[in-house]
C-alpha positions in Angstrom: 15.2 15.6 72.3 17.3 17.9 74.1 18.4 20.8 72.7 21.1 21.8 70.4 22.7 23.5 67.5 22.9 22.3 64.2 25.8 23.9 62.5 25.9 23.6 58.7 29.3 24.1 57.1 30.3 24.4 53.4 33.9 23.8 53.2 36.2 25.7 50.0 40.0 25.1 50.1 40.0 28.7 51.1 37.6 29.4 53.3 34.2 28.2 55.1 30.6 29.2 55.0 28.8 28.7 58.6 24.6 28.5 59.0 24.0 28.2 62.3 20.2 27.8 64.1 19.0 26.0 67.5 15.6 24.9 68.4 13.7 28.2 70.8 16.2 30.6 69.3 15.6 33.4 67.2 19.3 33.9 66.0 20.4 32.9 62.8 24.4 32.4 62.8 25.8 33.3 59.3 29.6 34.1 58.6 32.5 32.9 56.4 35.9 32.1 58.5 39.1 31.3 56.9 40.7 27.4 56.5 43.0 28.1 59.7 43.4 28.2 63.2 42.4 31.8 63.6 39.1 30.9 61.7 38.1 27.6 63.3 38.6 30.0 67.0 36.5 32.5 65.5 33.4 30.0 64.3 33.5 29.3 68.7 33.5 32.6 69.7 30.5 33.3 67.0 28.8 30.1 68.5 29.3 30.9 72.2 28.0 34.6 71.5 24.8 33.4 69.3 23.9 30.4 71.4 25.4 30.5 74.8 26.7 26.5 76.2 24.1 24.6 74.2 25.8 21.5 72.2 27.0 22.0 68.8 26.1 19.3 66.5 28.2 19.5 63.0 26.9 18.5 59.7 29.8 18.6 56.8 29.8 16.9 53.0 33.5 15.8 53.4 34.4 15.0 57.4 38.2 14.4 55.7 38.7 18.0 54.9 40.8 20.0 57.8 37.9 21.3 59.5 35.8 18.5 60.0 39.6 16.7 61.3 39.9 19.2 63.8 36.1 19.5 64.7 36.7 15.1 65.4 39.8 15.6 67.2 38.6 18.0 69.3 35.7 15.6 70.5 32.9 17.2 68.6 29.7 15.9 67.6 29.7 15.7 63.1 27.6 14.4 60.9 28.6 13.3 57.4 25.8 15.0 55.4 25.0 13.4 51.7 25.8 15.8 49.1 22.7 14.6 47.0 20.7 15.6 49.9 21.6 18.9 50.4 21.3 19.1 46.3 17.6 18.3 46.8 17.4 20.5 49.9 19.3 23.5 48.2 16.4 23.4 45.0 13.2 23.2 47.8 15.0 26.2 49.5 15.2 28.0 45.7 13.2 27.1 43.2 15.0 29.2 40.8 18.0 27.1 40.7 20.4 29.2 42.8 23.5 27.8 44.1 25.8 29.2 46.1 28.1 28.4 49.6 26.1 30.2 52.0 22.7 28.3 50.6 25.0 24.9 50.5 25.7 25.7 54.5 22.1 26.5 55.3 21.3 23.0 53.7 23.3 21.4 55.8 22.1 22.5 58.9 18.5 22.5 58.1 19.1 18.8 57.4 20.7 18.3 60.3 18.1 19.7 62.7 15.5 17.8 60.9 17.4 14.4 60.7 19.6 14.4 63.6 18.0 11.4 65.5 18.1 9.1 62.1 22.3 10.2 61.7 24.8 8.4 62.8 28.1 10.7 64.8 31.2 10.0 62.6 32.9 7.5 65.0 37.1 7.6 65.6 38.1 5.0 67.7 41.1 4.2 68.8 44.3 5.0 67.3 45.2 1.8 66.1 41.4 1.4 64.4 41.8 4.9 62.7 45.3 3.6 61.3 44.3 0.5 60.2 41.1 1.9 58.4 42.8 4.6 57.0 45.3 1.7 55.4 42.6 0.1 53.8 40.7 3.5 52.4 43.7 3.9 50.8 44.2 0.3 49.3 40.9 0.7 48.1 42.4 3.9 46.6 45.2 2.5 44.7 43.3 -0.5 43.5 41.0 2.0 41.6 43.6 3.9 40.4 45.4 0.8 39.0 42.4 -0.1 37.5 42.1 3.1 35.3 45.8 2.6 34.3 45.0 -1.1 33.6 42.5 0.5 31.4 43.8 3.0 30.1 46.6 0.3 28.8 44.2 -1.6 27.4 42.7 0.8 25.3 45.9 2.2 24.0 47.2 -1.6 23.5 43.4 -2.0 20.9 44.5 1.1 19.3 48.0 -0.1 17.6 49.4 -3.8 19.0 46.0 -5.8 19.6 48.5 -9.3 19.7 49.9 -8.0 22.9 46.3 -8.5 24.2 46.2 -11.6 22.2 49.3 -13.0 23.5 48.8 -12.2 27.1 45.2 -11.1 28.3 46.3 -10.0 31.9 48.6 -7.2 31.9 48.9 -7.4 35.7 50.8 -10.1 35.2 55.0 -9.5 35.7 55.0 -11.9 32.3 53.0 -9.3 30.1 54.4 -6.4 31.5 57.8 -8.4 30.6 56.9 -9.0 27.1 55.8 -5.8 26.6 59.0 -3.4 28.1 61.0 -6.0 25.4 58.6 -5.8 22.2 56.9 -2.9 23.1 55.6 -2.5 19.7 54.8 -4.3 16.4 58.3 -4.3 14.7 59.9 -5.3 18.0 57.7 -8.5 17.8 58.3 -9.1 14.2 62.2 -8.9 14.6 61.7 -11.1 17.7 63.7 -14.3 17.5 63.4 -18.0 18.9 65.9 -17.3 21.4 64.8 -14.1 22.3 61.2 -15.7 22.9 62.4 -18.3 24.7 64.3 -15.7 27.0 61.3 -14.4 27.5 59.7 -17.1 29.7 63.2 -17.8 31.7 62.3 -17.2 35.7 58.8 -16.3 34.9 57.3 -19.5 36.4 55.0 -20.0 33.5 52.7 -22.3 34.4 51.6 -23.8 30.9 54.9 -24.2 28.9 53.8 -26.4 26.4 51.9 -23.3 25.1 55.3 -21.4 24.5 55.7 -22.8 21.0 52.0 -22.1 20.2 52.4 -18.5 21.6 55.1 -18.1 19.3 54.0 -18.6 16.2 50.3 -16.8 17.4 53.4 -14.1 17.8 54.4 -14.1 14.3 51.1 -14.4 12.4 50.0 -11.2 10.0 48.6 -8.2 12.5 47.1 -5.0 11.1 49.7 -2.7 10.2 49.8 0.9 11.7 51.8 3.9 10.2 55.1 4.3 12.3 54.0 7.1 13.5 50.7 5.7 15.6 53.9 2.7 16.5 55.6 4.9 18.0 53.5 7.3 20.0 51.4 4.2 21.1 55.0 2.6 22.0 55.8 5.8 24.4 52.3 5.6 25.8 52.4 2.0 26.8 56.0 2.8 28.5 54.8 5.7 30.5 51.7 3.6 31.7 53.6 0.6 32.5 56.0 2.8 34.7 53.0 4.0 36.5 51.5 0.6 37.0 54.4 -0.7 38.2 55.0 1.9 41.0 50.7 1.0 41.8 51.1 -2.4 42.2 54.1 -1.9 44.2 52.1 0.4 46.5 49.5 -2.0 46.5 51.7 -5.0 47.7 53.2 -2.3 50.7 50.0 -1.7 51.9 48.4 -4.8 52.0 51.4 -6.0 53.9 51.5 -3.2 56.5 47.1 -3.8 56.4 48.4 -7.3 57.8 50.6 -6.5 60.2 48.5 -4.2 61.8 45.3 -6.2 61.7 46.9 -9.4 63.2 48.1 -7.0 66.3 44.5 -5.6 66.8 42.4 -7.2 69.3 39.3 -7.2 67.3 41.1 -9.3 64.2 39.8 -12.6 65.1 36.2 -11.5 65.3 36.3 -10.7 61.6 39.1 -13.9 60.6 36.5 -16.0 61.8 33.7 -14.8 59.1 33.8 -17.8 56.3 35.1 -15.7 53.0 36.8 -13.2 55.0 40.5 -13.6 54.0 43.1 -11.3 53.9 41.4 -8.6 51.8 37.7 -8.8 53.4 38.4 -9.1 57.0 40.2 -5.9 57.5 37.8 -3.9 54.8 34.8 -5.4 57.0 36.7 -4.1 60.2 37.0 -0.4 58.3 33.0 -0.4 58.2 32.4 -1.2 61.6 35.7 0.4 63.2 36.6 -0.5 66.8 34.3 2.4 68.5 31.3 0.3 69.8 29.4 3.6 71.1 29.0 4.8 67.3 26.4 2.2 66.4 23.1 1.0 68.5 21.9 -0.7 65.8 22.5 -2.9 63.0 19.8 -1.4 60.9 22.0 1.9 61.2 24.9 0.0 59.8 22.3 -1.3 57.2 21.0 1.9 56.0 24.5 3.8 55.6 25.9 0.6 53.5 23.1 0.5 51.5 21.7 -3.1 51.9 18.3 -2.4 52.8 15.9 -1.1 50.2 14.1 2.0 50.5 10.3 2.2 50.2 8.5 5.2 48.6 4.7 5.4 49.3 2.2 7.7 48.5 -1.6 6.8 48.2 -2.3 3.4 47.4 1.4 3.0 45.6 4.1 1.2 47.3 7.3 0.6 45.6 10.6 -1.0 46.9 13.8 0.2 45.2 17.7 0.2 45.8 19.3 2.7 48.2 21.1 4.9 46.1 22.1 7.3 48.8 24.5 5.3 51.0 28.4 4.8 51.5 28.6 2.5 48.3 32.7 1.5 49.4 31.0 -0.6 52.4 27.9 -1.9 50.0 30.9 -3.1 47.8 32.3 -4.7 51.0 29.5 -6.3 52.2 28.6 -7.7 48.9 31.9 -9.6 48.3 32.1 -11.0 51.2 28.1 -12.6 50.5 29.2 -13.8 47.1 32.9 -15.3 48.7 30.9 -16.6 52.1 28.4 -19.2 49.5 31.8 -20.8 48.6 32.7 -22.1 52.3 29.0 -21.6 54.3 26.6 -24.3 53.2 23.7 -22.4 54.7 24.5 -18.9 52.7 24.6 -20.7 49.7 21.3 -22.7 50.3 19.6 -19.2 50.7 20.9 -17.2 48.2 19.4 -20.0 45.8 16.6 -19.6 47.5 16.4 -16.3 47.2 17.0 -16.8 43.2 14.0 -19.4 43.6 11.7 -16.9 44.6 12.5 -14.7 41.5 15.3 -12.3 42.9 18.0 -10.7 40.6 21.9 -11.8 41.6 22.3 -8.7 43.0 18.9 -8.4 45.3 20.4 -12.2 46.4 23.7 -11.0 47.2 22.0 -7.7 49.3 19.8 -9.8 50.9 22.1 -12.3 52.3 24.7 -9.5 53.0 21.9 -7.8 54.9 21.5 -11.0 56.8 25.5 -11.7 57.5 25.5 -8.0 58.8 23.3 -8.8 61.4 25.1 -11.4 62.2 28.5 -9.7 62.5 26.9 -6.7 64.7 26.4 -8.9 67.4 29.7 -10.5 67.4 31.1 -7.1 67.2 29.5 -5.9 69.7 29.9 -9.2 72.0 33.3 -9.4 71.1 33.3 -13.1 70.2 34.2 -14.8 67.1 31.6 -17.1 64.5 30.6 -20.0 65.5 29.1 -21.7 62.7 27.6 -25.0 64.7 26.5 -22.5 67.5 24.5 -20.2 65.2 22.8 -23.2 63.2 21.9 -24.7 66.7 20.4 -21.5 67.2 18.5 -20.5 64.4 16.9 -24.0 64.5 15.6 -23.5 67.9 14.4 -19.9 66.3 12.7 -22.0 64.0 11.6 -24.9 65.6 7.6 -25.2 65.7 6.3 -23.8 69.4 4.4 -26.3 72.0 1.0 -25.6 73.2 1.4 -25.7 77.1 -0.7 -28.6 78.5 -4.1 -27.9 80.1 -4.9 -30.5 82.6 -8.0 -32.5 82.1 -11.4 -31.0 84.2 
């Protein structure tokens, strides 16, 4: 392996902590520059001094942050280090418990110069891959965030006006939030009227209207009375939310639109189109864990281990156990897992062995990892081919994988 040095960094809003060693050198590189220009020149000038032209290899919790932006931008070599293993690295380096930044940064690089080989380069790619992956990071981001408002609505909903929840389960729905910006509140329901019920549904394309009437009187049965007070705060709290959810889905619908139009103009869309189960949603988000840099990744089983879909086996004496990556980018498990479960809905022969994976005693969720580990090596050699799935031409060829060899034939003496 040739040589090189492994920079640790431990980033602060403020400032950063450097720990910098290389293989046949006796220097130690340790200093703190500041979050700006005039810092980043002097961690190169440090480097150059300590280590002279050898390659600088960059290990960093958070590649996002500034730094780790401009060490990418400016074609440098960094590693996206886990933070739980430079927590277990920090306590073998100080068995007393002692945390601080420069001990963070000396984790870092020591785990870099042990595990450079088995670490993958954060890739960019092109522009128009960065964009588009950056769109969905932040759809994903939104949709979380909506989800915590949808809960948080919920739970506030339980606490004083559980018939809202009766009356309409989904509150992502423009109906519920309808109903409840006009009877936001107990007494608004129980002074509703016919009429103003009726109203209610008018351009709402309800699709079971014969339910109106019993939704109505459901409406106007007895509920649990709450002090005016609890009516009113709860009231106020269930506005405020809704006017955040509102601007969240709104976001949401932006995004996906402007994830569409940017996906169907990039050359690798079809590749991932072509996946049965990857529609609108799942073909870009399977594009944002591969990206469109081809160099980053020589392997599938590289792709495997960061996304968490292959087990890890511990081993010591004559034990042997098999357990669930924990230490992985869990956004593309979570990828890779919904498109398994949506591909058994259109692929006859992922459904066939998930069930036969549930035959031999698996779990839903070792199925699903299993036969996402399996689609995954699939879709790293059309990515890396460039061609889309062909589902006849994959079946033709994993029966000729499987067919029974022939024993050449030995002429007779």
């Amino acid at each position: 392996m040739p040589a090189f040095v492994a920079v640790g960094i431990d980033s602060s809003d403020t400032h950063h902590d450097i720990h910098a060693e290389a293989a046949g050198f006796t220097t130690v590189l340790r200093l703190r520059i500041s979050n700006d220009a005039a810092g980043f020149q002097r961690l190169f000038e440090a480097l150059r001094e300590a280590f002279g032209d050898l390659p600088y290899r960059f290990g960093v919790e958070n590649p996002t942050l500034l730094l780790g932006r401009f060490l990418l931008h400016a074609g440098h070599a960094v590693y996206a280090i886990n933070p739980r293993s430079v927590a277990k690295m920090r306590e073998a380096l100080a068995a007393s418990g002692k945390k601080d930044d420069p001990l963070d940064a000396e984790s870092v690089c020591l785990l870099l110069r042990r595990r450079a080989e088995d670490l993958t380069p954060v890739g960019l790619g092109s522009t128009e891959g960065l964009l588009l992956t950056g769109l969905v990071q932040q759809r994903v981001d939104i949709v979380e965030e909506k989800n915590r408002v949808v809960n948080q609505l919920t739970a506030v909903l339980k606490g004083y006006y559980p018939r809202a929840l009766e009356l309409f389960g989904d509150l992502e729905q423009p109906l519920t939030r309808a109903f409840l910006q006009t009877f936001g509140s107990p007494a608004a329901l129980a002074a509703a009227t016919p009429e103003a019920w009726q109203a209610l549904f008018t351009g709402q394309r309800y699709p079971r209207p014969a339910r109106i009437g019993d939704l109505w009187e459901l409406a106007q049965r007895p509920h649990v009375a709450v002090s005016p007070v609890d009516e009113a705060l709860g009231a106020r709290q269930v506005h405020r939310l809704l006017r955040t959810l509102e601007v969240l889905l709104e976001e949401l619908r932006s995004l996906e639109e402007a994830i569409k139009e940017r996906f169907e103009q990039h050359p690798d869309a079809e590749i991932f189109r072509s996946l049965p189960g990857a529609a609108a949603v799942l073909a870009p988000a399977l594009f944002a864990l591969l990206g469109d840099d081809r160099e980053r990744w020589d392997d599938w089983r590289d792709v495997a281990r960061i996304s968490g879909t292959v087990p890890v086996t511990r081993s010591s004496g004559a034990s042997r156990t098999i357990n669930m990556r924990y230490h992985c980018d869990r956004e593309a498990r979570r990828t890779l897992h919904l498109f398994a479960g949506c591909s058994r809905r259109s692929c006859p022969w992922a459904n066939e062995f998930y069930a036969a994976q549930r035959r031999r005693g698996k779990s839903h969720g070792t199925a699903l990892r299993n036969l996402a580990t399996k689609w995954l090596r699939i879709l790293f050699r059309l990515w890396k081919d460039r061609v889309s799935y062909d589902e006849a031409l994959y079946l033709k060829q994993r029966e000729s994988r499987h067919a029974p060899r022939r024993e050449p034939c030995v002429a007779a003496p």
